[in-house]
Every structure is written in structure tokens, then in C-alpha cells.
C-alpha positions in Angstrom: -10.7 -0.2 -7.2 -14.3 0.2 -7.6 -15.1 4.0 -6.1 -18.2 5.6 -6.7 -18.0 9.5 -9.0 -20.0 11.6 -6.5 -18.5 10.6 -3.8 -15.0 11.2 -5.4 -15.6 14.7 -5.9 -14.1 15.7 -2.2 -11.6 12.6 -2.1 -7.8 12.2 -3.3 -6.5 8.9 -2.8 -2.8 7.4 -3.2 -2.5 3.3 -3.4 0.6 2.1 -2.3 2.1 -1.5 -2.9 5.0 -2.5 -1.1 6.8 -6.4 -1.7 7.8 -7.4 2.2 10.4 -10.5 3.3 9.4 -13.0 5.5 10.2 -10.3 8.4 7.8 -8.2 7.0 10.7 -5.4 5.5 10.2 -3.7 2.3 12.4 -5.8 -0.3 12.3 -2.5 -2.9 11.0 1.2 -3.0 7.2 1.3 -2.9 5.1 1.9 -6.2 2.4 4.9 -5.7 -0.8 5.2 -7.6 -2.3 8.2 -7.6 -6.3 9.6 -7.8 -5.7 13.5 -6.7 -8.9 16.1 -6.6 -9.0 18.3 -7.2 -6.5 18.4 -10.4 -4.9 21.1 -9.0 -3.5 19.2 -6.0 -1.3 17.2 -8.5 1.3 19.6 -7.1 1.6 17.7 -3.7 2.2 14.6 -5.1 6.0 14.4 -4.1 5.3 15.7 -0.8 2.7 12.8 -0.5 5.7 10.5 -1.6 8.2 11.5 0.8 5.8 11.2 3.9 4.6 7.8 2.9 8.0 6.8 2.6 8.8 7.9 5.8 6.3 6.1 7.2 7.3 3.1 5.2 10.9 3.7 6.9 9.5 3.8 10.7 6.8 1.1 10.6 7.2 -2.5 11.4 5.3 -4.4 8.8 3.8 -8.1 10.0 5.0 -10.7 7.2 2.2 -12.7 5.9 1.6 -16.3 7.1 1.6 -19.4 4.9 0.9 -22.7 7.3 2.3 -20.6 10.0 5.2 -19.8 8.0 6.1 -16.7 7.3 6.7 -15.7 3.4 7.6 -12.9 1.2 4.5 -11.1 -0.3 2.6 -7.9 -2.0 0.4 -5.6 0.1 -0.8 -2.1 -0.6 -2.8 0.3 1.6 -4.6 3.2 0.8 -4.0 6.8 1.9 -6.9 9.2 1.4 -7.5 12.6 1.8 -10.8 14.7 1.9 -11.0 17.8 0.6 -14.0 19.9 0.7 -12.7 23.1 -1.3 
């Protein structure tokens, strides 16, 4: 992920990868990567967990399309957070 430093400075960002079935449901527990600013927020990163899992748990996920098939895959999304303190 290619992110510029200034504009980091106010910016926490988690990645999260999920691996979906052809009916677009998680197949395993997500994988988080974490960027947290200030270092200091580190703190919140199980709170962060728990309420992207819960999102995970509540959202219906389109599978991805081969031909017009659906298939298994990988897709992340990012969750960012600004913080100007």
C-alpha cells in the first residue's frame, strides 16, 4: 500500500483480508494488518478487531465471478480512521 508520510500523520488504518466461498461467506477468521497513529492508539487495536468482526458476522459478502461463475477468493478492505489530536 503506497500511502504518502504527511498525510499519514492524522490517519490510522487497519487492512483486512478475508477468503470468501462461492456464496460470498468467510471460509476462516479474517487476518488484520495494522497502521495505528498515533503509537499510542495501539491500545484499541482489539477493540478495532472485535467490531470488524462483527461486521464481518452481519454483512453479506457478493462472491466474485469467474465466466459468470461464482468462485472462492481473497478480498480485503480498508478501515481508516482520522485523528487530528
Amino acid at each position: 500500500m503506497n500511502v504518502d508520510p504527511d498525510s499519514q500523520k492524522h490517519h490510522s488504518v487497519t487492512v483486512v483480508t478475508l477468503m470468501l466461498d462461492e456464496k460470498g461467506n468467510p471460509l476462516k477468521e479474517a487476518e488484520f494488518q495494522h497502521n495505528i497513529y498515533p503509537e499510542n492508539n495501539r491500545k484499541y487495536i482489539p477493540y478495532f478487531e472485535k467490531e470488524l468482526k462483527k461486521f464481518i458476522k452481519t454483512t453479506k459478502f457478493a462472491p466474485a465471478n469467474y465466466r459468470g461463475y461464482p468462485v472462492k477468493c481473497e478480498t480485503s478492505f480498508l478501515y481508516i480512521i482520522n485523528s487530528y489530536s
